[in-house]
N, CA, C and O atoms as CSV, one atom per row, in Angstrom:
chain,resi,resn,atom,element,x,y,z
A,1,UNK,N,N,0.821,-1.188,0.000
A,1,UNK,CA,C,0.000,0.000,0.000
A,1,UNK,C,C,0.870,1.259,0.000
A,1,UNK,O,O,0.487,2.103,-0.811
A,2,UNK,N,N,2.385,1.717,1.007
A,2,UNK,CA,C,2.491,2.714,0.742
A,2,UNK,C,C,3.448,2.608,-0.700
A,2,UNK,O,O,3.805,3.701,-1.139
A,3,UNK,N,N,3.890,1.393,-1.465
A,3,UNK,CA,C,4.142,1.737,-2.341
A,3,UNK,C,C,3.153,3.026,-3.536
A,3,UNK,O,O,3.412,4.194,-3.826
A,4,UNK,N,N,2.192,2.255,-3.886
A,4,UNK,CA,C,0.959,2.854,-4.248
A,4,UNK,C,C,0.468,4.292,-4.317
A,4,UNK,O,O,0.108,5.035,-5.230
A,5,UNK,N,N,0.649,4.441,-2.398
A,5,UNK,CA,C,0.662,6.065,-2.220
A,5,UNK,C,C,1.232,6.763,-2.576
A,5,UNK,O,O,0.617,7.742,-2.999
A,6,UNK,N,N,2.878,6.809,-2.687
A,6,UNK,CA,C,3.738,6.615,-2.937
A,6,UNK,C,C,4.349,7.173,-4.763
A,6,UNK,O,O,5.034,8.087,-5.223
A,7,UNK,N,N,3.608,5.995,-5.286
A,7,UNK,CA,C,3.746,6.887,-6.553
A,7,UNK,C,C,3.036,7.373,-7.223
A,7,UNK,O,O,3.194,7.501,-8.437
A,8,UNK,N,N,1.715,7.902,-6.315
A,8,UNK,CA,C,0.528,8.411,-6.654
A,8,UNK,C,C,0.804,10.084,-6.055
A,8,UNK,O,O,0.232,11.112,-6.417
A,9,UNK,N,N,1.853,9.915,-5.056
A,9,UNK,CA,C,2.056,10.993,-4.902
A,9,UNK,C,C,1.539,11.358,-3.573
A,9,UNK,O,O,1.660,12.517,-3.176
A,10,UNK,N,N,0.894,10.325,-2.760
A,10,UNK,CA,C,0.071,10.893,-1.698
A,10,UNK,C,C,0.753,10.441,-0.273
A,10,UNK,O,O,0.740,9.504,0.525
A,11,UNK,N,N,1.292,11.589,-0.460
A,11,UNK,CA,C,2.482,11.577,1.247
A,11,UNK,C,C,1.808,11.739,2.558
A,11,UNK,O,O,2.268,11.281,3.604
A,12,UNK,N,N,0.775,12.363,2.471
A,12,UNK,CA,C,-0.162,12.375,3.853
A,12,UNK,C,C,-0.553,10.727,3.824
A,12,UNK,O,O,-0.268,9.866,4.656
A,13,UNK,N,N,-1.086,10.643,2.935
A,13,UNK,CA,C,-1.705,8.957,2.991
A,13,UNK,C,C,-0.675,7.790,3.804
A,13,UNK,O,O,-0.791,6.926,4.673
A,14,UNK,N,N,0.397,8.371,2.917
A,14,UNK,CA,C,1.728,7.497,3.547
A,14,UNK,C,C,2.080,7.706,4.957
A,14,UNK,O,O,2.415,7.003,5.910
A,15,UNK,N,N,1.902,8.784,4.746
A,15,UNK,CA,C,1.688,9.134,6.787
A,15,UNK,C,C,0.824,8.414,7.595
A,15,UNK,O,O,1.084,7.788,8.622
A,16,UNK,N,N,-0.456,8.603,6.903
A,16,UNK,CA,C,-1.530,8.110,7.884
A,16,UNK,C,C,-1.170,6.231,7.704
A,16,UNK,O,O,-1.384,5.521,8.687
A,17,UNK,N,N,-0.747,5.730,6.672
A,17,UNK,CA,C,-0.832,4.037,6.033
A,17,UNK,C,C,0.389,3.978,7.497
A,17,UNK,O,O,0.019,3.303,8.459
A,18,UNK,N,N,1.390,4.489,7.562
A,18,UNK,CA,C,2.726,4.281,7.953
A,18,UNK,C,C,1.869,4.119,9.754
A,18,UNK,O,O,2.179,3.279,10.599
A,19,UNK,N,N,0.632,5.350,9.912
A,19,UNK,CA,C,0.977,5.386,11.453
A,19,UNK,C,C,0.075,4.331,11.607
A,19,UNK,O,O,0.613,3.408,12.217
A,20,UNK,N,N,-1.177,4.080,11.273
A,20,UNK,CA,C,-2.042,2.997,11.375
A,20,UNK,C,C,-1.013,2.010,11.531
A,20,UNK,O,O,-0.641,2.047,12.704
A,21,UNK,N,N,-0.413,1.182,10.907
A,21,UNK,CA,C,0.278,0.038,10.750
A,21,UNK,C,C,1.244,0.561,12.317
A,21,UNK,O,O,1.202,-0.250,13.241
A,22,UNK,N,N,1.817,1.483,12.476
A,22,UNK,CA,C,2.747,1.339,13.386
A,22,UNK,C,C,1.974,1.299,14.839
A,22,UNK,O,O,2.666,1.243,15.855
A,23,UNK,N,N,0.868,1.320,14.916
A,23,UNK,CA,C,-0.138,0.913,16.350
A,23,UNK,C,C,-0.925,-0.234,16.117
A,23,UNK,O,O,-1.573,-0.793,17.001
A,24,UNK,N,N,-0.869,-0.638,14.783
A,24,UNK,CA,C,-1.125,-2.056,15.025
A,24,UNK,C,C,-0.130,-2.779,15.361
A,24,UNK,O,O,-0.050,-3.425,16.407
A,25,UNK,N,N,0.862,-2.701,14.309
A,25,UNK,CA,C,2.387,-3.781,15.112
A,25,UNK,C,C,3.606,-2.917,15.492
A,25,UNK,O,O,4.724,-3.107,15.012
A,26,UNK,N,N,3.368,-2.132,16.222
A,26,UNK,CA,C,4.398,-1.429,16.945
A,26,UNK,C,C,5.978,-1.919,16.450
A,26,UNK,O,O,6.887,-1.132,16.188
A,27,UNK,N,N,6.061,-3.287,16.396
A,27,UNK,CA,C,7.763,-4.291,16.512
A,27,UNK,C,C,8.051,-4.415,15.448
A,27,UNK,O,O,9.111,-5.021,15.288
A,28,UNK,N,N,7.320,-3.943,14.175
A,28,UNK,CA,C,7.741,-3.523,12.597
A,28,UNK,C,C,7.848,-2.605,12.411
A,28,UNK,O,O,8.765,-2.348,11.631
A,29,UNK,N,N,6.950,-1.304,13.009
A,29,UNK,CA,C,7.251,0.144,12.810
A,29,UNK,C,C,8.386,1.001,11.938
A,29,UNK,O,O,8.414,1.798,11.000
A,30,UNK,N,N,9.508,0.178,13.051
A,30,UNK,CA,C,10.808,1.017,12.189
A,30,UNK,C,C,11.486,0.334,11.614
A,30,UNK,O,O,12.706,0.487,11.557
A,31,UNK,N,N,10.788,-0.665,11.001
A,31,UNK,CA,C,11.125,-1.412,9.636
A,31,UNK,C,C,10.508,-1.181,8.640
A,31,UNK,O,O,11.002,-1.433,7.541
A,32,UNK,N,N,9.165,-0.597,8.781
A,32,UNK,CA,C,8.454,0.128,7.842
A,32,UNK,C,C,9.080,1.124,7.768
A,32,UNK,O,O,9.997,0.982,6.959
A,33,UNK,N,N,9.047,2.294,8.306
A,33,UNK,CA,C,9.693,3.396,8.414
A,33,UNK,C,C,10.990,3.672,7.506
A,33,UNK,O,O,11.138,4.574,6.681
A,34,UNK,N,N,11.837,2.721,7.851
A,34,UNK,CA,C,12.540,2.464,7.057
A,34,UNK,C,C,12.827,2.167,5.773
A,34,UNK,O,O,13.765,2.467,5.034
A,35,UNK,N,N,11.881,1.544,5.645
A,35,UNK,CA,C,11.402,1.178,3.661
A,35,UNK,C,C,11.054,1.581,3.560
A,35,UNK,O,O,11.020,1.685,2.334
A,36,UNK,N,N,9.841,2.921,4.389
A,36,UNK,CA,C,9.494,3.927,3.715
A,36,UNK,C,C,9.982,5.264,2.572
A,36,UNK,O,O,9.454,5.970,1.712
A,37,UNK,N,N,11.415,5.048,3.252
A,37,UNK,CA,C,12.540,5.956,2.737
A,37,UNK,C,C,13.066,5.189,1.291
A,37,UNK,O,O,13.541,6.143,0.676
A,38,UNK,N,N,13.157,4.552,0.832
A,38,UNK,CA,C,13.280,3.902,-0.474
A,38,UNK,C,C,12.072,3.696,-1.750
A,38,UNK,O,O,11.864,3.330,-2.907
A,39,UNK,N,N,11.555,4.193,-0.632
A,39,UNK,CA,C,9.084,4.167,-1.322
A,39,UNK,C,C,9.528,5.632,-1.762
A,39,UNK,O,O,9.503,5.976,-2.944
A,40,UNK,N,N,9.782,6.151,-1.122
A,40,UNK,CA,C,9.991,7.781,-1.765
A,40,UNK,C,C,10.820,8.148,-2.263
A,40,UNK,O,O,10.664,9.265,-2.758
A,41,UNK,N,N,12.350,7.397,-2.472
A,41,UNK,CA,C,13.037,7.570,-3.494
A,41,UNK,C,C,12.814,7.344,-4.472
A,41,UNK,O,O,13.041,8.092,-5.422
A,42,UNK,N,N,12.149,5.912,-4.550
A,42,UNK,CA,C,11.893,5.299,-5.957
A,42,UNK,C,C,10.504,5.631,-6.549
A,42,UNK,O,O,10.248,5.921,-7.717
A,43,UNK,N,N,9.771,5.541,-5.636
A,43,UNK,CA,C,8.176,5.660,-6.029
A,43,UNK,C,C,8.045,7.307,-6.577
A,43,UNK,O,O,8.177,7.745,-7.720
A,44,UNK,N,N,7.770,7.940,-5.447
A,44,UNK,CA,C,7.694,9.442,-5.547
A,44,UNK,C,C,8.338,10.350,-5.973
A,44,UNK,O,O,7.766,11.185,-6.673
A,45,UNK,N,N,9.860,10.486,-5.662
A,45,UNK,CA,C,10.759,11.361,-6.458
A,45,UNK,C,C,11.219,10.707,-7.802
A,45,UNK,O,O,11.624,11.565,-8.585
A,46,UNK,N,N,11.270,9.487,-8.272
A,46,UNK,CA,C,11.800,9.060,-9.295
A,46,UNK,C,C,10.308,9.268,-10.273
A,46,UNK,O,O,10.192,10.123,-11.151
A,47,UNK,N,N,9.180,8.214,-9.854
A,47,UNK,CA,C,7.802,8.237,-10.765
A,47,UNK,C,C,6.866,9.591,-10.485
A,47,UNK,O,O,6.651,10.256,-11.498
A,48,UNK,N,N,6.473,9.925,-9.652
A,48,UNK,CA,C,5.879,10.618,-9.141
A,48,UNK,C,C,6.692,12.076,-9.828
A,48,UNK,O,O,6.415,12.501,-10.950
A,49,UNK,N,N,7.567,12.617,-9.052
A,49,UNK,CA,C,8.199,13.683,-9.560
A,49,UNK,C,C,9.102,14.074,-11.089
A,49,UNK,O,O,9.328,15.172,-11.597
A,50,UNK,N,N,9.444,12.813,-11.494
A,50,UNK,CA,C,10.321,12.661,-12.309
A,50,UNK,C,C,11.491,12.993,-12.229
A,50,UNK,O,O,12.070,13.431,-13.223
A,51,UNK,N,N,12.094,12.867,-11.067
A,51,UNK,CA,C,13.382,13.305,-11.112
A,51,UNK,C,C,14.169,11.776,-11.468
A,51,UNK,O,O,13.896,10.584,-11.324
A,52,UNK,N,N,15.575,12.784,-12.149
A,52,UNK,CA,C,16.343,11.683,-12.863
A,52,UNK,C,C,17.145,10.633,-11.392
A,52,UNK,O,O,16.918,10.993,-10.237
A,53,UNK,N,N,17.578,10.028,-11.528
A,53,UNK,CA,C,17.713,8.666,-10.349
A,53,UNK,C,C,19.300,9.233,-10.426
A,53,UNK,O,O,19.803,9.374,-9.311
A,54,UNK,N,N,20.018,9.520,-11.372
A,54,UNK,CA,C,21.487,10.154,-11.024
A,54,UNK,C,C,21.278,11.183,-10.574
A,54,UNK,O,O,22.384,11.399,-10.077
A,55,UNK,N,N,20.716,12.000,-10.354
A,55,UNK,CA,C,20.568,13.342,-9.943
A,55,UNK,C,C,20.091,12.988,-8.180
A,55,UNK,O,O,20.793,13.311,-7.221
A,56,UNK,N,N,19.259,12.539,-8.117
A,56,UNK,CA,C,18.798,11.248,-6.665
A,56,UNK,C,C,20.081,11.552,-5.642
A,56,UNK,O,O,20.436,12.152,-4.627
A,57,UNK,N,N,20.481,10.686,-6.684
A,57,UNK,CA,C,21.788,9.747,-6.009
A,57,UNK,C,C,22.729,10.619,-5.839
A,57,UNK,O,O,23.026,10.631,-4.644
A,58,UNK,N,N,23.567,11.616,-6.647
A,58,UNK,CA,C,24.253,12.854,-6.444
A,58,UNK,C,C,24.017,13.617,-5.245
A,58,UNK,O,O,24.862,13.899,-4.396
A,59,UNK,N,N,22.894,13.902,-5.248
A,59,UNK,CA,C,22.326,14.878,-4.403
A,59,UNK,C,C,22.295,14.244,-2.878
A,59,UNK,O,O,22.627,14.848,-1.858
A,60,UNK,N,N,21.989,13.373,-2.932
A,60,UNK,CA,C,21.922,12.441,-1.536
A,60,UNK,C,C,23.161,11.866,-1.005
A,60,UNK,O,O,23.277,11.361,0.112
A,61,UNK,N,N,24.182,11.994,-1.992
A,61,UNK,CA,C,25.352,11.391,-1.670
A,61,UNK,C,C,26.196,13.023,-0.667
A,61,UNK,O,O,27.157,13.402,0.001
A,62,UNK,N,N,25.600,13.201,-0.948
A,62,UNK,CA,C,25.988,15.120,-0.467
A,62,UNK,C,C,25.277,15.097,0.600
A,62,UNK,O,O,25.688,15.922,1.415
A,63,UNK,N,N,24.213,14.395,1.017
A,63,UNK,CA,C,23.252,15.123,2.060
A,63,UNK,C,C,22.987,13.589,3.147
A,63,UNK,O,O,22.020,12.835,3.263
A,64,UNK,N,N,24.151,13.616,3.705
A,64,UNK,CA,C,24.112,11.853,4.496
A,64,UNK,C,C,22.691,12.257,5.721
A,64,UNK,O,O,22.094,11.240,6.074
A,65,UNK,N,N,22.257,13.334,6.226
A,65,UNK,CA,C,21.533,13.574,6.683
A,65,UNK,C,C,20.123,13.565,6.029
A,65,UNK,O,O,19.270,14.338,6.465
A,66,UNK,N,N,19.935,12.997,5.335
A,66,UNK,CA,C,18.658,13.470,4.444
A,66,UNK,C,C,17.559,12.104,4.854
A,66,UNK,O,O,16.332,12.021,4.801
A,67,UNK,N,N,18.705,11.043,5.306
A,67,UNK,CA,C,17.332,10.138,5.497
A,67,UNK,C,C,16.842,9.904,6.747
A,67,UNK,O,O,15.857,9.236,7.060
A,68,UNK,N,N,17.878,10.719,7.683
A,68,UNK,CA,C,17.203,10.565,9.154
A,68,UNK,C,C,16.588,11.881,9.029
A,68,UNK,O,O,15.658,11.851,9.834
A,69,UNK,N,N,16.597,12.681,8.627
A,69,UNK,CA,C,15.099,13.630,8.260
A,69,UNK,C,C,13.828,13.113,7.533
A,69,UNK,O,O,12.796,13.673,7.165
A,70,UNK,N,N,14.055,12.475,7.498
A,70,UNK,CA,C,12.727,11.767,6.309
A,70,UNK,C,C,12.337,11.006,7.117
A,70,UNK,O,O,11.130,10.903,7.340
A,71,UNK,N,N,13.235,10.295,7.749
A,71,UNK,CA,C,12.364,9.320,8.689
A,71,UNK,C,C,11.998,10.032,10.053
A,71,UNK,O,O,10.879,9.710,10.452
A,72,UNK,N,N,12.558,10.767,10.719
A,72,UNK,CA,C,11.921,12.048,11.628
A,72,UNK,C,C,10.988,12.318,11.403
A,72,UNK,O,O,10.078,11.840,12.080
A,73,UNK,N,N,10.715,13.149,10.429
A,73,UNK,CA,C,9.578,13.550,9.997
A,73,UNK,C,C,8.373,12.797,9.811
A,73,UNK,O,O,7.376,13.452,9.505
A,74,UNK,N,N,8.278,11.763,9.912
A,74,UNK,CA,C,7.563,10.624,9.464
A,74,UNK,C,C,6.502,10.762,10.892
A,74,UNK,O,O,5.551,10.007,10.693
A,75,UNK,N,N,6.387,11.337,11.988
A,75,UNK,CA,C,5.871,11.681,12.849
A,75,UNK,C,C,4.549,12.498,12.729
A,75,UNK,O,O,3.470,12.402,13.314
A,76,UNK,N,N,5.053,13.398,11.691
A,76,UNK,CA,C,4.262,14.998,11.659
A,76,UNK,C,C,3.899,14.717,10.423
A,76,UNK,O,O,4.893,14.273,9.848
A,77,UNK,N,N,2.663,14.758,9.466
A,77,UNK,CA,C,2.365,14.695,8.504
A,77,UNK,C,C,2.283,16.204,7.448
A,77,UNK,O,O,2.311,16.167,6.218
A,78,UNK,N,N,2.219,16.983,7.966
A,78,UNK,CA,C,2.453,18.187,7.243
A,78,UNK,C,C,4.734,18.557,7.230
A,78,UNK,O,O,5.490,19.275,6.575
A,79,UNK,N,N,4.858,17.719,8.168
A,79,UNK,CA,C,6.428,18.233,8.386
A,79,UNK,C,C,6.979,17.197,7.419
A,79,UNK,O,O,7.789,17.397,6.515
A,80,UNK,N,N,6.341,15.942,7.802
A,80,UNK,CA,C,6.671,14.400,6.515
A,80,UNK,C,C,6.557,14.990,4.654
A,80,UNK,O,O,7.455,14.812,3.831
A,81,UNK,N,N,5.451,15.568,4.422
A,81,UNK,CA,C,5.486,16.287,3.090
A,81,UNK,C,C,6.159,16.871,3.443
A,81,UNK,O,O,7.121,16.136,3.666
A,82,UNK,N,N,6.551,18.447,3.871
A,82,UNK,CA,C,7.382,19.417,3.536
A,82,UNK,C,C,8.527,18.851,3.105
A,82,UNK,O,O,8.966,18.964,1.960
A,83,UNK,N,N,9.247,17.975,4.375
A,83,UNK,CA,C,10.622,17.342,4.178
A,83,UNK,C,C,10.651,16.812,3.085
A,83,UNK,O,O,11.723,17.065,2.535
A,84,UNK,N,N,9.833,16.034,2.328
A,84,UNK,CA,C,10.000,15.283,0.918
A,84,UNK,C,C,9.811,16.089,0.245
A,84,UNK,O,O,10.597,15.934,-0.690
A,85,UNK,N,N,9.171,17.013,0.072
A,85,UNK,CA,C,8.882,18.092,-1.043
A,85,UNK,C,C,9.841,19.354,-1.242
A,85,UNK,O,O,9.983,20.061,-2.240
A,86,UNK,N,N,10.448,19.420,-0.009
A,86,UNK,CA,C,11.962,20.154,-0.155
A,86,UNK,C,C,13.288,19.374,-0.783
A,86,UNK,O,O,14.037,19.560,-1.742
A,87,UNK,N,N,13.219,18.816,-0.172
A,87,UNK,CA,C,13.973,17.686,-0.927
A,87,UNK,C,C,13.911,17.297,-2.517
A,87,UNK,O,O,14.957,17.213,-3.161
A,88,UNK,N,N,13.146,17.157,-2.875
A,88,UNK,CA,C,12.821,16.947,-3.588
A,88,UNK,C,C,13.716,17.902,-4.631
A,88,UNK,O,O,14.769,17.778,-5.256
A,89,UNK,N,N,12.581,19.035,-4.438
A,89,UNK,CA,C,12.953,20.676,-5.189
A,89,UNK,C,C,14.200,20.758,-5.230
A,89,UNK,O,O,14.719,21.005,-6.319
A,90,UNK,N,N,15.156,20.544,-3.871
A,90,UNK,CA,C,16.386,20.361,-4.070
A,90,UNK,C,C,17.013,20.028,-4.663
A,90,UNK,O,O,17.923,20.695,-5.156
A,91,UNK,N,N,16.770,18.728,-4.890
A,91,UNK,CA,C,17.252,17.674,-6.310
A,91,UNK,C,C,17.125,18.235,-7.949
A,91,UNK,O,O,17.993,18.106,-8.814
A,92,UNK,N,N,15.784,18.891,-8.100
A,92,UNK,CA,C,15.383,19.096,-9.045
A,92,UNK,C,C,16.001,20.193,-9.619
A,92,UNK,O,O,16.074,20.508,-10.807
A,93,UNK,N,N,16.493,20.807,-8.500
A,93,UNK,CA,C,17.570,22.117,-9.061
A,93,UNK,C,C,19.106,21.988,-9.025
A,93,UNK,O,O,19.798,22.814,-9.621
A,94,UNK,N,N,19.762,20.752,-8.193
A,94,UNK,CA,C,20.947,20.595,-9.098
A,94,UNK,C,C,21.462,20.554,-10.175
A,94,UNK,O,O,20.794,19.727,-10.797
A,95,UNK,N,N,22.266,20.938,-10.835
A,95,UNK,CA,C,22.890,21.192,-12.317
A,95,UNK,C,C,22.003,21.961,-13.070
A,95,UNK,O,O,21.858,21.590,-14.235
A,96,UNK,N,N,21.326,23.006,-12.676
A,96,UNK,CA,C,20.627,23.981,-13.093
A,96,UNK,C,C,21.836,24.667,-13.566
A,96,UNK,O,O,21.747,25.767,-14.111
């Protein structure tokens, strides 16, 4: 499912899919959480946004902090979008 959301674009959803599941099985949580961060590389910024996957990867290789913000954020559903959607933009303007 949050694949789905995912590359539909719907990051609140992924919020809400991510927290439901994490009060049902609490002891997967941050194993979801965790693959959540690869759902939004691949799903959302790659399909969803179209950003190029070298440009991804460049950009992230620069920003070792970028996925414990993503997964932080994963708390706050308006802070969970922003963070991906800055990010994002970020990416999208390297080698401008």
């Amino acid at each position: 499912m949050l694949f789905k959301l995912a590359e539909d674009g719907q990051l609140i959803a992924v919020f809400r899919a991510w927290r439901v599941f994490s009060m049902i099985d609490p002891e997967s949580a941050n194993f979801v959480r965790d693959s959540a961060l690869a759902k939004i590389s691949s799903l959302y910024l790659a399909r969803n946004r179209g950003i190029d996957a070298g440009k991804m990867v460049q950009w992230m290789s620069t920003r070792s902090e970028w996925a414990e913000e993503v997964k932080a954020s994963l708390h706050d559903p308006s802070r969970f979008k922003s963070t991906v959607d800055k990010s994002a933009d970020a990416i999208e303007a390297t080698g401008r």
